[in-house]
C-alpha positions as YAML, in Angstrom:
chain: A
units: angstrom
residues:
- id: 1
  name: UNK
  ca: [-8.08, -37.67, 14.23]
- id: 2
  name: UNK
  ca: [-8.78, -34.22, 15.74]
- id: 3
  name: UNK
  ca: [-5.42, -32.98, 14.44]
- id: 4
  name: UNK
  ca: [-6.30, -34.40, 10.86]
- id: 5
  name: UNK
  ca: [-9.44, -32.46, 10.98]
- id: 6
  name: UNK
  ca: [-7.93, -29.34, 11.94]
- id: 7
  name: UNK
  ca: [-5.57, -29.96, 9.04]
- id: 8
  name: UNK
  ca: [-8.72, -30.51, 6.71]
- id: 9
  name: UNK
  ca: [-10.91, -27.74, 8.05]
- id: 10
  name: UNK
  ca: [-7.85, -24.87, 7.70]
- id: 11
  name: UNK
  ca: [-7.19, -25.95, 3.83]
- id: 12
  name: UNK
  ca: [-11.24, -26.18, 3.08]
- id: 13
  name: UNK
  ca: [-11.00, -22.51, 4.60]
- id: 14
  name: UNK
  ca: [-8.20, -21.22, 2.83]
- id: 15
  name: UNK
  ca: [-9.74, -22.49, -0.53]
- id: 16
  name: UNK
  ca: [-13.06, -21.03, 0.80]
- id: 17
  name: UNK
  ca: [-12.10, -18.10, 1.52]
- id: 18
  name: UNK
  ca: [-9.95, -17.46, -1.50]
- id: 19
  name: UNK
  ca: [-13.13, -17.63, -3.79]
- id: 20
  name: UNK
  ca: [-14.24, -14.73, -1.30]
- id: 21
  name: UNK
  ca: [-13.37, -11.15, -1.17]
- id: 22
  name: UNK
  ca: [-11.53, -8.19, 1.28]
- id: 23
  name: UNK
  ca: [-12.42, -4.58, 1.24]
- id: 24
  name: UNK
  ca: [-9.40, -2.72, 1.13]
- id: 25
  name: UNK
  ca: [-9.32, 1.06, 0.97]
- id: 26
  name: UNK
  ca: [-5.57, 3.18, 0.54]
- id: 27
  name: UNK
  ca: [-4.55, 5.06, 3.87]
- id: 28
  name: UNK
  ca: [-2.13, 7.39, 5.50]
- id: 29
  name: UNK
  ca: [-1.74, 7.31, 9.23]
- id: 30
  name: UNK
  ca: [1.23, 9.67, 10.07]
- id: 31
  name: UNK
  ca: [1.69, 12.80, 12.80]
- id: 32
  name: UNK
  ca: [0.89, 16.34, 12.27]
- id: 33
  name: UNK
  ca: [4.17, 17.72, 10.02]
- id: 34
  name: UNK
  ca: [6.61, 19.42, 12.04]
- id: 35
  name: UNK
  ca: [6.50, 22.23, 9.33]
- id: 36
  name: UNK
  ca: [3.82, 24.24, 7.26]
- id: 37
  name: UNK
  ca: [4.79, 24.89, 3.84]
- id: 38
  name: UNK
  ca: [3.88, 28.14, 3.16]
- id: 39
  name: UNK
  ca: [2.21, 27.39, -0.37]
- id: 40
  name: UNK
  ca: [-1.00, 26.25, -1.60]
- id: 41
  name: UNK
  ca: [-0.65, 22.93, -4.09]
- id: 42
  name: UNK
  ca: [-2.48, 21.92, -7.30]
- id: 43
  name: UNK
  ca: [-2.43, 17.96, -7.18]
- id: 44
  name: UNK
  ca: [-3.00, 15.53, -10.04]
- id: 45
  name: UNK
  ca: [-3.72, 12.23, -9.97]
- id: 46
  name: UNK
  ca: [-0.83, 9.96, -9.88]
- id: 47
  name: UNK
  ca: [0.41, 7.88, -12.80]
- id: 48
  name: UNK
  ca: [-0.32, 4.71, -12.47]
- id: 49
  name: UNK
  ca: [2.90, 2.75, -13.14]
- id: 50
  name: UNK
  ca: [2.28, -1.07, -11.52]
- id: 51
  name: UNK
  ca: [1.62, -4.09, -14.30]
- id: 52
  name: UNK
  ca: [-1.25, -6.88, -13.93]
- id: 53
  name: UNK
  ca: [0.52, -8.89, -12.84]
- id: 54
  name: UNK
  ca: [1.12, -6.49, -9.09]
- id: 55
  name: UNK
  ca: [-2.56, -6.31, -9.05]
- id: 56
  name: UNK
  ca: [-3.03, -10.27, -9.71]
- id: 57
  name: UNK
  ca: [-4.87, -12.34, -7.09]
- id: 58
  name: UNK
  ca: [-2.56, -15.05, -6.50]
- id: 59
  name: UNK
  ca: [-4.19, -18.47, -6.39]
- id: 60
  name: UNK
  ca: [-5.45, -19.57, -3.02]
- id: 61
  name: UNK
  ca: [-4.71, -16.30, -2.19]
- id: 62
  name: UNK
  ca: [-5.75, -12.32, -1.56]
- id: 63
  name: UNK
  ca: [-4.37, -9.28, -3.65]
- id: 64
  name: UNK
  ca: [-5.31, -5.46, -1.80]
- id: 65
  name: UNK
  ca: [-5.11, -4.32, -6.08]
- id: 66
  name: UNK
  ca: [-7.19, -7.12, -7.20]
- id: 67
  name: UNK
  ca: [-10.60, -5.50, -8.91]
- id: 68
  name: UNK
  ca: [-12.38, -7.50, -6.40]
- id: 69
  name: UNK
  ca: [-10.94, -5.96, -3.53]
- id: 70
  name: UNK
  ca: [-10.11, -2.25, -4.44]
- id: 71
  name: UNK
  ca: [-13.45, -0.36, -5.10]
- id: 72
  name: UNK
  ca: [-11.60, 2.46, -7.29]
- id: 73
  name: UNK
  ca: [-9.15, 2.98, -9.47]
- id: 74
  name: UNK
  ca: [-5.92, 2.75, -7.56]
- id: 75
  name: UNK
  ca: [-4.34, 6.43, -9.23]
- id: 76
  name: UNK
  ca: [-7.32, 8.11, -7.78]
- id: 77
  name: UNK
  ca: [-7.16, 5.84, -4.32]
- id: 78
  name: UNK
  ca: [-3.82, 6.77, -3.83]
- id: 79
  name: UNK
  ca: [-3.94, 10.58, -4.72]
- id: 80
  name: UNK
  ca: [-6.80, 11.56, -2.39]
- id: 81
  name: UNK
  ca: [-5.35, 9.26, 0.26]
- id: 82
  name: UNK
  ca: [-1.72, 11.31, -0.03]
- id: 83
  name: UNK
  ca: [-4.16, 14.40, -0.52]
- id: 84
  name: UNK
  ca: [-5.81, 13.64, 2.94]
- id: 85
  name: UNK
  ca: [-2.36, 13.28, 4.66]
- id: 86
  name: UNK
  ca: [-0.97, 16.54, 3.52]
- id: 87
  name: UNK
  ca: [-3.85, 18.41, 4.21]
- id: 88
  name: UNK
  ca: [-4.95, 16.57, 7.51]
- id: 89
  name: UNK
  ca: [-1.41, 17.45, 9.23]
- id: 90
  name: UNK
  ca: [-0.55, 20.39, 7.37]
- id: 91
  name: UNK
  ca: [2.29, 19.44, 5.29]
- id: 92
  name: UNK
  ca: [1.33, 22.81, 2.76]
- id: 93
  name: UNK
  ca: [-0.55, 25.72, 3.57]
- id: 94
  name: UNK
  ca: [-3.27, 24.28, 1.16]
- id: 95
  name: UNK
  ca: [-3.39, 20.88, -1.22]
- id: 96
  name: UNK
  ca: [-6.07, 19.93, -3.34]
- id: 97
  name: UNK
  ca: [-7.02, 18.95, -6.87]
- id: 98
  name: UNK
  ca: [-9.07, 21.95, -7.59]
- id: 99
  name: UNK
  ca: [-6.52, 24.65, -6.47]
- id: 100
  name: UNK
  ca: [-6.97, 27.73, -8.44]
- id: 101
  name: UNK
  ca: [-3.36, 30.03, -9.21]
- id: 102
  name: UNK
  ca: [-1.15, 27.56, -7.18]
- id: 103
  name: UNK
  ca: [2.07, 28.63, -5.77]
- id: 104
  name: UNK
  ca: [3.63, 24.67, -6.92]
- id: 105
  name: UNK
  ca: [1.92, 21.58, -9.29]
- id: 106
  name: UNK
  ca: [2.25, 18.43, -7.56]
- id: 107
  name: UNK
  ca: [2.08, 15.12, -9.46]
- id: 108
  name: UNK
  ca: [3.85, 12.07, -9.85]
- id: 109
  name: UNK
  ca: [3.97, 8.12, -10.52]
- id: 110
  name: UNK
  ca: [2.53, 4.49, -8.57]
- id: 111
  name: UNK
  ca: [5.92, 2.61, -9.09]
- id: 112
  name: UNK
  ca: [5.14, -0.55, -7.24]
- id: 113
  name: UNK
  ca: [1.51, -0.83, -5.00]
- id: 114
  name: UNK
  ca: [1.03, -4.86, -4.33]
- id: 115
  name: UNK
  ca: [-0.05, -6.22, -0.95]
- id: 116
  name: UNK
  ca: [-0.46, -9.88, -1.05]
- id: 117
  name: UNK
  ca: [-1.40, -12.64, 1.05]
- id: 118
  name: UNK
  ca: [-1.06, -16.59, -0.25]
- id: 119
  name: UNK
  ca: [0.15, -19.93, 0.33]
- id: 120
  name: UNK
  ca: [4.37, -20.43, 0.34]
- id: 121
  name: UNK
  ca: [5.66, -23.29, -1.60]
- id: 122
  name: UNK
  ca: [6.27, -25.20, 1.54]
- id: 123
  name: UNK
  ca: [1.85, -25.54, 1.47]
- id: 124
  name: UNK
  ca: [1.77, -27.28, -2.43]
- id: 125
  name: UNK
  ca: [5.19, -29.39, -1.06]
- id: 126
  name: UNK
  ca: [3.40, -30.44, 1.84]
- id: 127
  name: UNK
  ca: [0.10, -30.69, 1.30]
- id: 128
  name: UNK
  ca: [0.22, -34.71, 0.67]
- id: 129
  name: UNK
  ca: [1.43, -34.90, 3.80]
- id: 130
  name: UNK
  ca: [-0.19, -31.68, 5.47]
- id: 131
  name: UNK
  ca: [-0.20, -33.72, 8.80]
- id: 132
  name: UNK
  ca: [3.12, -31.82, 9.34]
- id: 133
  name: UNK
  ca: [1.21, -28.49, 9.45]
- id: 134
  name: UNK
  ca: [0.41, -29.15, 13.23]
- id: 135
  name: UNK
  ca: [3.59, -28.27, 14.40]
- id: 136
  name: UNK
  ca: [3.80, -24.97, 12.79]
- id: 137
  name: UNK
  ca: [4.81, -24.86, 9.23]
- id: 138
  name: UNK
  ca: [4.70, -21.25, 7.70]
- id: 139
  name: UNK
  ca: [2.63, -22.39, 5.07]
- id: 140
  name: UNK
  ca: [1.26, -18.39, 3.98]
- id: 141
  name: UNK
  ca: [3.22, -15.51, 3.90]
- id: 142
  name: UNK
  ca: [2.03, -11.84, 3.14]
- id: 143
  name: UNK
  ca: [3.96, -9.95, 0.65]
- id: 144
  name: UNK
  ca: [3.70, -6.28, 0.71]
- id: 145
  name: UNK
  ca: [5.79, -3.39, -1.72]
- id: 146
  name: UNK
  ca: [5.21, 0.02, -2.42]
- id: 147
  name: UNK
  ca: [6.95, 2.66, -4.06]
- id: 148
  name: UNK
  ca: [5.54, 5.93, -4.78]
- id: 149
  name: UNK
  ca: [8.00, 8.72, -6.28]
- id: 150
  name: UNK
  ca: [6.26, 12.77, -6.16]
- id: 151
  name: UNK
  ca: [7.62, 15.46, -8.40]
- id: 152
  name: UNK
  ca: [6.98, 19.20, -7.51]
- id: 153
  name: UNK
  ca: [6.71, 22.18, -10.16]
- id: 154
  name: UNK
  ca: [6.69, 25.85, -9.70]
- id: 155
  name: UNK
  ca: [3.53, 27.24, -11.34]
- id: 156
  name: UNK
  ca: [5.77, 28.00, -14.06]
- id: 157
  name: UNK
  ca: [6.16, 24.83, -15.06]
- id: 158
  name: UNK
  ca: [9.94, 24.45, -13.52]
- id: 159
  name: UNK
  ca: [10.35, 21.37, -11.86]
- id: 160
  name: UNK
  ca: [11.54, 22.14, -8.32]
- id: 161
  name: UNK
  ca: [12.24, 18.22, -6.72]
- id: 162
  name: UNK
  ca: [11.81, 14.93, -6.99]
- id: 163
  name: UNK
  ca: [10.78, 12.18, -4.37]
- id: 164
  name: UNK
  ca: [10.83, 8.58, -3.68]
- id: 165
  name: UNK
  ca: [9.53, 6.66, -0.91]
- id: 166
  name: UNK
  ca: [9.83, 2.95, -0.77]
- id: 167
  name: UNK
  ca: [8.66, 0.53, 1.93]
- id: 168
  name: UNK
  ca: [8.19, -3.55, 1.83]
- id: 169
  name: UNK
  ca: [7.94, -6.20, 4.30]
- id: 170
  name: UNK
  ca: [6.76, -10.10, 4.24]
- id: 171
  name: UNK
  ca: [6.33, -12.44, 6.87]
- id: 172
  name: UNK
  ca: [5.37, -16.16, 7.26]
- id: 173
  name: UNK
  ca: [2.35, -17.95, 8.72]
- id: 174
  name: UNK
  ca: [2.03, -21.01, 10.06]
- id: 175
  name: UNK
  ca: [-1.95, -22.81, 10.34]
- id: 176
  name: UNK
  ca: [-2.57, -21.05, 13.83]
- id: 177
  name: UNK
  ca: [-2.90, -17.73, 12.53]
- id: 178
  name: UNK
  ca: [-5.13, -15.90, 9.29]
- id: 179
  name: UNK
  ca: [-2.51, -13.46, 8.00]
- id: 180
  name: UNK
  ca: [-4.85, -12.63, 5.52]
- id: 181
  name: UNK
  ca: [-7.38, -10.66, 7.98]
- id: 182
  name: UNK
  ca: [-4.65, -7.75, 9.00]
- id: 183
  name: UNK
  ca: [-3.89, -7.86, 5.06]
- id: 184
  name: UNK
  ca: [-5.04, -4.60, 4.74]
- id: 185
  name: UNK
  ca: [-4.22, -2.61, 7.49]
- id: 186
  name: UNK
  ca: [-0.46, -3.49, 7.30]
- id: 187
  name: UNK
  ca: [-0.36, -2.71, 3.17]
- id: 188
  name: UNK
  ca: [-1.76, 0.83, 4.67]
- id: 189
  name: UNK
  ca: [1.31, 0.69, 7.22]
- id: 190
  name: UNK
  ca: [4.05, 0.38, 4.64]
- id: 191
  name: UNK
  ca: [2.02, 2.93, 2.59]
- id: 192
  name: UNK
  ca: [1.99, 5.14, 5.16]
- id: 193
  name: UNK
  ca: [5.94, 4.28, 5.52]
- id: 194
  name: UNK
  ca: [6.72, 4.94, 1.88]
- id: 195
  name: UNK
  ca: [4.54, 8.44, 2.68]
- id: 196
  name: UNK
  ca: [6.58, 9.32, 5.57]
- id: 197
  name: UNK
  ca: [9.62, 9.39, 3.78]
- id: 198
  name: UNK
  ca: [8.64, 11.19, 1.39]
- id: 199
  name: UNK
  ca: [7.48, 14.15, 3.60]
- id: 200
  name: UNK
  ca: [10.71, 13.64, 5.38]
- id: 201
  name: UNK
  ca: [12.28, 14.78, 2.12]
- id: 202
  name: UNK
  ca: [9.91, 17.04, 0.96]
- id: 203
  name: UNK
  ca: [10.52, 19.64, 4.51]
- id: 204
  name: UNK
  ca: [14.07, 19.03, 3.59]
- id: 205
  name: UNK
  ca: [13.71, 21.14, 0.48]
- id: 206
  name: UNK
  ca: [11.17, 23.70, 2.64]
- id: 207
  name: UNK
  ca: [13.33, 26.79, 2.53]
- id: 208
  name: UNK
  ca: [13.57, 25.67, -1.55]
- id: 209
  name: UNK
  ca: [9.78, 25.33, -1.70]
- id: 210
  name: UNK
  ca: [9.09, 28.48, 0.17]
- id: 211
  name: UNK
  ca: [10.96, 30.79, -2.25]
...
């Protein structure tokens, strides 16, 4: 009986909770850049690229994109949070939006944000006989994807690189554990892993972006 209600109160929660709400705000946590480069960079706000159907709140479930749960709009979210970064640990000299005679024009495109958290098929398969959830089912996953590509102009106009970052990762719950709680924080991990890369890249091409 006490397993049955365990069973009972973890699907009233997840249905519960579904009808609730996370706060979820974009993020970069990465180390000061190895390399300053020398320039000071006009940003504008990234094209958002991703569909509806990214940004969808899965049923039963939690979407980081969802209205609900991102406050913003998610081109402006992601700009000042990649603005932050390269300011923060001193990717360029200077980055901002309101840059006046900038050396380089940054801008570029949200290929794929989603960071989602809902019940696997296993949970609709099971659930007439959810008794079987007690000995550790994965009955949620999280799915989380982001791709973010950055182009870089002269002030001339001339485009000077292209780059992509790409990150993704998904893992399985069973009843013992609330994936969707650290929701957030690990969509801002592969973020911050898509970003990474992309200054990897970028101080590749410093002697380039220096001239």
């Amino acid at each position: 009986m006490k397993t049955k209600n365990l069973i009972l109160i973890s699907v009233c929660t997840l249905f519960i909770s579904s009808c609730a709400t996370i706060s979820y705000v974009p993020k970069i946590t990465l180390d000061v850049s190895p390399q300053t480069i020398k320039k000071s960079v006009k940003v504008e706000n990234l094209i958002d690229k991703t569909t509806s159907e990214q940004k969808k709140k899965p049923v039963s479930g939690y979407s980081v994109t969802d209205s609900e749960s991102l406050a913003g709009d998610l081109s402006v979210e992601i700009t000042n949070a990649i603005i932050e970064d390269f300011n923060t640990n001193s990717v360029f000299s200077r980055i901002s939006k309101g840059v006046d005679d900038p050396d380089l024009i940054l801008k570029g495109e949200i290929t794929n944000f989603s960071g989602k958290y809902k019940p696997t098929a296993a949970f609709w398969i099971t659930l007439p006989i959810d008794i079987i959830w007690f000995f550790g089912i994965p009955i949620f996953k999280d799915e989380v994807d982001i791709e973010i590509k950055l182009l870089i102009y002269r002030n001339t106009g001339e485009l000077i690189g292209q780059y992509n970052g790409k990150s993704s990762d998904t893992k399985l719950y069973s009843i013992y554990k609330n994936g969707a709680l650290g929701l957030p924080a690990k969509t801002n991990k592969i973020f911050s892993s898509a970003i990474k890369e992309i200054r990897e890249k970028i101080l590749q091409d410093a002697n380039r972006l220096n001239n």
